[in-house]
C-alpha positions as CSV (number, residue, x, y, z in Angstrom):
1,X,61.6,176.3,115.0
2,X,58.4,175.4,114.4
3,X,56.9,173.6,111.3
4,X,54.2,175.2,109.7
5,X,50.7,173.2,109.3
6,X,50.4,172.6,105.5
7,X,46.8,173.9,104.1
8,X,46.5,170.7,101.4
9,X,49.1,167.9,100.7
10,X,50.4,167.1,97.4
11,X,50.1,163.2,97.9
12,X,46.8,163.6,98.0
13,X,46.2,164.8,94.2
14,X,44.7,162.8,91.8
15,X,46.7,162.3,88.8
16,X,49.4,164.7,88.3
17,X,49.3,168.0,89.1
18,X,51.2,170.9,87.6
19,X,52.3,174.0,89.6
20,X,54.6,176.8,86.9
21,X,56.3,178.4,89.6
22,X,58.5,181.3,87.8
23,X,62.0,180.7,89.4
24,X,65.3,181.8,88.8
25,X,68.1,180.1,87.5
26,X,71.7,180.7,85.7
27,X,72.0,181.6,82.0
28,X,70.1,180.3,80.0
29,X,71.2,178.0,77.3
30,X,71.9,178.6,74.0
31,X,70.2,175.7,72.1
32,X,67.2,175.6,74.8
33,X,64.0,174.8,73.0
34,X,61.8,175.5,76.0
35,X,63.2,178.6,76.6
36,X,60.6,181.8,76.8
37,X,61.6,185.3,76.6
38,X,65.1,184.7,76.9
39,X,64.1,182.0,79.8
40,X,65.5,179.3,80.1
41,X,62.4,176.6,81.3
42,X,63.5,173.7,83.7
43,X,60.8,170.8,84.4
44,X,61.6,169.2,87.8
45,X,59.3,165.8,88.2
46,X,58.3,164.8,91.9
47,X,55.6,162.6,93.3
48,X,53.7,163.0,96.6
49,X,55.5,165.7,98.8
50,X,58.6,167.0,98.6
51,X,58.6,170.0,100.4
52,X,59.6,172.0,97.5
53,X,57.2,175.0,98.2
54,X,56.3,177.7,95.6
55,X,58.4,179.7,98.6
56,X,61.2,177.6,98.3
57,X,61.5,178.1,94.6
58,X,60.7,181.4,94.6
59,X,64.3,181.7,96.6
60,X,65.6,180.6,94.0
61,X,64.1,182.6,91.3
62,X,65.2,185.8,94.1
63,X,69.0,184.4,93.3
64,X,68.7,183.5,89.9
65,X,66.1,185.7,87.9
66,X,66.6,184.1,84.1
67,X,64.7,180.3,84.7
68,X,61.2,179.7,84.6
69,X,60.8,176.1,86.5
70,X,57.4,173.9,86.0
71,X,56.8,171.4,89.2
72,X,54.8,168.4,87.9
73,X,54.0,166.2,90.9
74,X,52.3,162.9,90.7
75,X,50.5,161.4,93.0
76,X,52.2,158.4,94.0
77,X,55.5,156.8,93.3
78,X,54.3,154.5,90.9
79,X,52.9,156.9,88.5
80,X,56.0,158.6,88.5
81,X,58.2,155.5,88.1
82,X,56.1,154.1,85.1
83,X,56.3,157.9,83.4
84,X,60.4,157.6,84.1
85,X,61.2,153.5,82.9
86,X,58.5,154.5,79.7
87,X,61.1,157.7,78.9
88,X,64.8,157.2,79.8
89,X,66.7,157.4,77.5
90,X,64.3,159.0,74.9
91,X,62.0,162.1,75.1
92,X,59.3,163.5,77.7
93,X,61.4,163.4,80.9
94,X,61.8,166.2,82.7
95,X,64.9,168.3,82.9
96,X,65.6,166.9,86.9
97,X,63.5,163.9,87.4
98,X,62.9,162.5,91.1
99,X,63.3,158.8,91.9
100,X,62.2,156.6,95.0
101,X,64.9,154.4,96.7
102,X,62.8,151.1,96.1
103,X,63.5,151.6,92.4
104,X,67.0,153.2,92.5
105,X,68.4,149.5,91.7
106,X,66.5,149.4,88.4
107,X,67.7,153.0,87.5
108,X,71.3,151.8,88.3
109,X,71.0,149.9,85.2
110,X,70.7,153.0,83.2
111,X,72.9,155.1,84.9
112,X,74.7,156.0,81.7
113,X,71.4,157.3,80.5
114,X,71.8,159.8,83.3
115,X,74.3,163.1,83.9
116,X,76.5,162.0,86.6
117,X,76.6,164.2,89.9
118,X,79.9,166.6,90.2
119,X,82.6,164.8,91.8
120,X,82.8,168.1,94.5
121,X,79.5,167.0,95.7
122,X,79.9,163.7,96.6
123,X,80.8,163.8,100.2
124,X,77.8,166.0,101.0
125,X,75.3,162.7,101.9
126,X,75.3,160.3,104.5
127,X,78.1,157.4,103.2
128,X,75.2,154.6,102.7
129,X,73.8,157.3,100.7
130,X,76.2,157.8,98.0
131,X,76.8,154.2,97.5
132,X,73.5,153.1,97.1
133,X,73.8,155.8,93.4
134,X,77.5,155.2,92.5
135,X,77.6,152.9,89.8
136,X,80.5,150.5,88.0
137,X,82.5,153.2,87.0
138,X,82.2,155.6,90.1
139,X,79.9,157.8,88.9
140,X,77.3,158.8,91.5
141,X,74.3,159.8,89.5
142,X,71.4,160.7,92.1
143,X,71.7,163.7,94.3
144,X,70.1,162.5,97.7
145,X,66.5,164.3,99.1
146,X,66.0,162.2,102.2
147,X,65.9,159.4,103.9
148,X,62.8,157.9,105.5
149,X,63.6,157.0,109.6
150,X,60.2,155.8,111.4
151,X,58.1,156.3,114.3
152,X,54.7,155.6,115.6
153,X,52.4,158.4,114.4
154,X,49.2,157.9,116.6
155,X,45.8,159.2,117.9
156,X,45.9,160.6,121.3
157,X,42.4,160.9,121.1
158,X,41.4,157.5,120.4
159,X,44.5,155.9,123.1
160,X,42.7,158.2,125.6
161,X,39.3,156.6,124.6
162,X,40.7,152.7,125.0
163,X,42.6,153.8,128.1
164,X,45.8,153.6,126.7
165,X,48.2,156.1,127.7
166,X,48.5,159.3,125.6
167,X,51.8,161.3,126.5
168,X,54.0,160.4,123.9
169,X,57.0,159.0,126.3
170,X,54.3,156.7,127.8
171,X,53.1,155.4,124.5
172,X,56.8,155.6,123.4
173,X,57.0,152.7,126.6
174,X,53.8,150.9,125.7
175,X,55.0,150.3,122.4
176,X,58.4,149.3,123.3
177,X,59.4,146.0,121.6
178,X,59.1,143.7,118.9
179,X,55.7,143.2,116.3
180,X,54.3,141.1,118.5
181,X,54.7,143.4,121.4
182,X,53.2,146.0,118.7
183,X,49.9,143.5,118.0
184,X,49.5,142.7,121.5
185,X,48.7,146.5,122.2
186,X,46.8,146.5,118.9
187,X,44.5,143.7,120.5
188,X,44.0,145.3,123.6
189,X,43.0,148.9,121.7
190,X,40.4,146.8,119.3
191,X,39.2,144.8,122.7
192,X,38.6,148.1,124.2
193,X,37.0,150.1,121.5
194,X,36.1,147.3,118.4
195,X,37.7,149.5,116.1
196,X,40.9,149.3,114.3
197,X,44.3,150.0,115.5
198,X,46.4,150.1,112.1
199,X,45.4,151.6,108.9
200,X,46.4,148.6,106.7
201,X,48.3,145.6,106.5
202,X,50.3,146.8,102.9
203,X,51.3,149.2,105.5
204,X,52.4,148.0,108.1
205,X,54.3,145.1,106.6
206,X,56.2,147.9,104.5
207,X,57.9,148.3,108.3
208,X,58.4,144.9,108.8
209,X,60.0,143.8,105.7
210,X,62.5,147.1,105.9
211,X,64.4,145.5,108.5
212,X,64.8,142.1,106.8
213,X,68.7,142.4,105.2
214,X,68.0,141.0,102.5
215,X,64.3,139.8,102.1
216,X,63.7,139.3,98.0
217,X,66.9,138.8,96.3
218,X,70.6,137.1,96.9
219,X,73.1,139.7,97.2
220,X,76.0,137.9,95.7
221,X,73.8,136.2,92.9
222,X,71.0,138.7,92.4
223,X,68.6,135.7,92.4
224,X,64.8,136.0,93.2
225,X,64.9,134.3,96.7
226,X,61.2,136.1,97.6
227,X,59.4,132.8,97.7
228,X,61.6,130.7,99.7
229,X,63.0,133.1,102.1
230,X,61.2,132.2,105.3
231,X,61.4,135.5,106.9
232,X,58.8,136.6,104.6
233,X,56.3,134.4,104.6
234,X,56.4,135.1,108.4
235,X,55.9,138.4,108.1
236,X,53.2,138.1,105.5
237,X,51.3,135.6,107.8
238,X,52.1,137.5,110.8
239,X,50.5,140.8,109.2
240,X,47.7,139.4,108.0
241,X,46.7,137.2,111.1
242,X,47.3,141.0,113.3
243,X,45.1,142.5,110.1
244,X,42.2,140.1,110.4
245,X,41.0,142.4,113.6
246,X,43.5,145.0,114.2
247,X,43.3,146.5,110.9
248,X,41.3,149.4,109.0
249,X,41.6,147.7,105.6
250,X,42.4,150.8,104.1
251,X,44.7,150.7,101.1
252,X,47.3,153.6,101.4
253,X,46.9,156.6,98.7
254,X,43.3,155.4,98.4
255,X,40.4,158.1,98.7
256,X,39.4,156.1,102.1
257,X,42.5,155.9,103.7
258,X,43.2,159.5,103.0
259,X,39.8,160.2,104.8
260,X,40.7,157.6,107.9
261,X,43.6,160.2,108.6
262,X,40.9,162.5,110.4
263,X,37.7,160.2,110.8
264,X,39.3,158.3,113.4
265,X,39.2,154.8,110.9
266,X,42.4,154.1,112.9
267,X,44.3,155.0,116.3
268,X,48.2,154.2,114.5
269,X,50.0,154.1,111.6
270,X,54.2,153.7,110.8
271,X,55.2,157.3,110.1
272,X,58.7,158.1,108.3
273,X,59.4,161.8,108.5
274,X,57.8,162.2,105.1
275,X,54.7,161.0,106.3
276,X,54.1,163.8,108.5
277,X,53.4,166.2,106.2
278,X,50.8,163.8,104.5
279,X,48.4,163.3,107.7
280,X,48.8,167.2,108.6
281,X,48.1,167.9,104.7
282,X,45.0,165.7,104.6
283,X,43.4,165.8,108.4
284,X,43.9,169.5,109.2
285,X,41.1,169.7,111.6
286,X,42.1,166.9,113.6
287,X,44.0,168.0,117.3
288,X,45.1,164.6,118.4
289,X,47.7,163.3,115.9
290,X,51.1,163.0,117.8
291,X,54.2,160.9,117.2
292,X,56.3,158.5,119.5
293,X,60.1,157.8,119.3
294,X,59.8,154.1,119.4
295,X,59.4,151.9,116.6
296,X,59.0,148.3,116.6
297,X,61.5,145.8,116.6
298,X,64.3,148.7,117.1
299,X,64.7,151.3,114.0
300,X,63.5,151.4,110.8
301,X,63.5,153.3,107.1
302,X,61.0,153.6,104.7
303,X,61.5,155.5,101.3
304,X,63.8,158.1,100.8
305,X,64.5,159.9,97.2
306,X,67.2,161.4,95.0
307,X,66.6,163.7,92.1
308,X,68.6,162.9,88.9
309,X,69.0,165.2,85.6
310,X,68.3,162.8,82.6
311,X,71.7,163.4,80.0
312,X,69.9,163.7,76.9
313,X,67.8,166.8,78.6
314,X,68.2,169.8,76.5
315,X,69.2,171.9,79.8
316,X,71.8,169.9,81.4
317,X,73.8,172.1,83.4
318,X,71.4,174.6,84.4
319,X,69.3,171.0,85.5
320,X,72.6,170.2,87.3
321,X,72.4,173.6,88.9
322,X,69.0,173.2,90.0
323,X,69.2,169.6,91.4
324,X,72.5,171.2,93.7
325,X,70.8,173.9,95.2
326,X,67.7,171.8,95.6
327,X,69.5,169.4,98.0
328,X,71.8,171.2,99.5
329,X,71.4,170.7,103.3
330,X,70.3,174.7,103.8
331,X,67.0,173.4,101.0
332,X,66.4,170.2,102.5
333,X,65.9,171.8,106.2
334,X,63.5,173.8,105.0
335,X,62.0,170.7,103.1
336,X,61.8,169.0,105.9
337,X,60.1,172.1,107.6
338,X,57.4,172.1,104.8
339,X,56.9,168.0,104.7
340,X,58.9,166.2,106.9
341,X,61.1,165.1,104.7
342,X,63.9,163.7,106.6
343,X,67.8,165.5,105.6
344,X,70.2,162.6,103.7
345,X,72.9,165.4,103.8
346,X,75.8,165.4,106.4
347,X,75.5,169.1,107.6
348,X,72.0,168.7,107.6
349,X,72.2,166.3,110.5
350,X,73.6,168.5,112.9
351,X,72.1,171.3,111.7
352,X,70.6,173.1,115.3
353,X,67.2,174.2,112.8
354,X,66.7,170.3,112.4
355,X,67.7,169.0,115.7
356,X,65.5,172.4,117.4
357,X,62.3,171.4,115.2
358,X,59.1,170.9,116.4
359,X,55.4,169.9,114.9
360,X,52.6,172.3,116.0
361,X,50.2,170.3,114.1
362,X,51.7,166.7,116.2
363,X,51.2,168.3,119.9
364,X,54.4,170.4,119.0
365,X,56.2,167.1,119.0
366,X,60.3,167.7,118.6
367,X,59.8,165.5,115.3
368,X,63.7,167.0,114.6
369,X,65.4,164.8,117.9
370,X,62.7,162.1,117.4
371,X,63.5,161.7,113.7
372,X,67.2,161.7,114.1
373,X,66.9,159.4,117.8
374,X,65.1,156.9,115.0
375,X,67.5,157.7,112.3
376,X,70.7,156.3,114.6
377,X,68.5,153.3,115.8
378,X,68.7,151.9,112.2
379,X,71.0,149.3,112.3
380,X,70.2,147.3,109.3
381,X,70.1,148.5,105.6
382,X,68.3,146.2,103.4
383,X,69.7,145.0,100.0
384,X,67.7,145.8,96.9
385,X,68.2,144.7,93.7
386,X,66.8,145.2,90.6
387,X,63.9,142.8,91.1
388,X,63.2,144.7,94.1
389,X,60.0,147.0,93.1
390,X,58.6,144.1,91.3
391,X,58.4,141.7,93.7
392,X,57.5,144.5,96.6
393,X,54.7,145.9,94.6
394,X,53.2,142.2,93.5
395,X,53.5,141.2,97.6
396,X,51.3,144.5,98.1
397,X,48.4,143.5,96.2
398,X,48.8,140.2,97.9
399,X,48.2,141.9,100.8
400,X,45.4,143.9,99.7
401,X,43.3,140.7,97.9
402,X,43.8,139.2,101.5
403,X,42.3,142.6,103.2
404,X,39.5,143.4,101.0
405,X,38.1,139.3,101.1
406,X,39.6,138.6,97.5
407,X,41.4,136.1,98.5
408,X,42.3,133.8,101.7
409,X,45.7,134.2,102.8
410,X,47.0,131.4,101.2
411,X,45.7,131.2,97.6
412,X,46.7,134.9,97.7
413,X,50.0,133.5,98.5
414,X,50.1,131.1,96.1
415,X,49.1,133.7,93.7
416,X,52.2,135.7,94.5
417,X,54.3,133.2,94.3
418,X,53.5,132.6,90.8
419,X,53.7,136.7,90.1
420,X,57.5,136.9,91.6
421,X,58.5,133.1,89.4
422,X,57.4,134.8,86.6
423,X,59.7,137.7,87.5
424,X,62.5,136.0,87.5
């Protein structure tokens, strides 16, 4: 089956966008304030794309004719997670609220704050899955979306230009190996054409850092370790002396990265499934974007969501209801046919829709084997604590002072350092 081209993606609003989409639901309840016409109205909070089309809730209006649900998407995972820490536990949430798995560890914290998923569901994700949101006392309390396996998304175009190769098994070989092995063919695309080969450092080190066990915190102590942990000043110096030539400088999310996706600004980028449905959404008229099953260094995941149902919403088991059916493995197949959002759910994995699927847009790539080929080469799953958001998102800018001439590598460094002690 074939994934359909998306005409505008929803990462690339500004702000937050609201889409009513008049869907169906179960009865309503009786002490619903929001309810209209005998309605009961369900919010459902997302950021960037979740595949959740105004199709795919219109199936579940065709089901369930008495719930009128209001999508409110923002436009990056930060917006939404500074809306959900200012709310929880108080009033403004919405009735199922999404989170991103960089943040799950400081939602943990709260999870009394949160309706706990019913015990009947619980074997439906991947194991790793369901631990990750079971708390203390065994209550899981995020129903799993996806999970975010990576390849190489690149520009066939632009290899063909530098006289790289271009079929995706041959760059799949070219690229075969470590970072450095990654920079090395950076340096010969930038030799070849003086233009960039990676759209940013933040980027790219995202990757890198994904496969480091455990990079910013102590497991058994939940101590800050991010400043003395050698592995990542490695990786920040190795990133940013690869950035120095190789890369665009384009901050992701930003108005200019969003418009390198089709000027040609850059020949690669790491590309979780998710990420697919971003370039198509915001490069539409581009032919060469493709995608190789490699990654470097062997397998890696990036992002990956669960939707939770706050428990002081006034619509919590009709929330509950709608957060099911939302990720049950039939939904999130055809999620990941709208956005490339990558299944978390058991049935999902060997479902012959996902495994079948290819990418018209991506050179009718079979994004469904080359996404589930990366999904089993993922051999490490990195521990995140609490802390781990912070100290990620402070490293970011670090990145970006470095890339847009700030700051020199090391007194951007040094400033970091400082960000993550204060932290702690």
């Amino acid at each position: 089956m074939k994934l359909s081209r998306r005409t505008k993606a929803i990462a690339a609003v500004a702000g937050a966008a609201s889409i009513a989409i008049i869907a169906a639901g179960c009865a309503p309840s009786s002490d619903d304030s929001g309810s209209d016409g005998g309605k009961v109205e369900l919010t459902v909070a997302t950021f960037n794309d979740f595949g959740y089309t105004d199709e795919l809730l219109q199936e579940y209006m065709d089901a369930n004719p008495n719930v009128k649900v209001v999508q409110n998407v923002a436009a990056t995972s930060n917006d939404a997670r500074a809306n959900y820490f200012q709310k929880l536990g108080k009033k403004g949430l919405a009735d199922v609220e999404a989170i991103e798995v960089d943040w799950l560890p400081e939602v943990m914290q709260y999870s009394d704050l949160l309706a706990p998923v019913p015990a009947d569901l619980k074997d439906r994700w991947l194991d790793w899955k369901t631990a990750a949101a079971t708390d203390a006392d065994d209550n899981l309390i995020g129903y799993g979306t996806d999970i975010g396996p990576e390849g190489v998304c690149y520009r066939s175009d632009l290899f063909a230009a530098a006289g790289l190769p271009t079929d995706r098994e041959e760059v799949a070989k070219l690229l075969d190996g470590d970072w450095a092995k990654y920079f090395e063919v950076g340096a010969q695309y930038t030799a070849a054409t003086g233009t960039a080969f990676f759209d940013s450092a933040g980027g790219t080190y995202q990757g890198m850092i994904n496969q480091v066990e455990a990079a910013y915190e102590d497991p058994d102590s939940g101590d800050i370790t991010a400043t003395t942990n050698p592995e990542v000043e490695e990786l920040y110096n190795q990133v940013l002396d690869a950035s120095a030539t190789q890369s665009a400088h384009l901050g992701q999310w930003s108005d200019d990265w969003f418009a390198g996706l089709s000027n040609g600004a850059f020949a690669t980028m790491l590309c979780p499934g998710w990420m697919l449905g971003v370039i198509s959404g915001n490069a539409e008229d581009v032919t060469g974007w493709d995608i190789a099953n490699t990654f470097p260094n062997g397998g890696g995941n990036w992002g990956g969501s669960y939707l939770t149902v706050p428990a002081n919403g006034a619509n919590v088991e009709e929330a509950q209801k709608l957060a099911d059916w939302l990720t049950a493995p039939e939904q999130q197949v055809k999620a990941f046919e709208n956005a490339g959002t990558f299944p978390s759910q058991n049935d999902a994995l060997t479902s012959d829709t996902l495994l079948g699927s290819t990418n018209e847009y991506f050179n009718n790539a079979p994004v469904g084997q080359i996404l589930t080929d990366r999904a089993n080469a993922i051999t490490v799953a990195p521990f995140k604590g609490p802390f781990y958001f912070q100290v990620n998102d402070a490293m970011q800018q670090a990145l970006t002072r470095v890339e847009d001439g700030t700051q020199d590598k090391k007194a951007s460094w040094d400033q970091w350092v400082s960000e993550v002690e204060a932290i702690g």
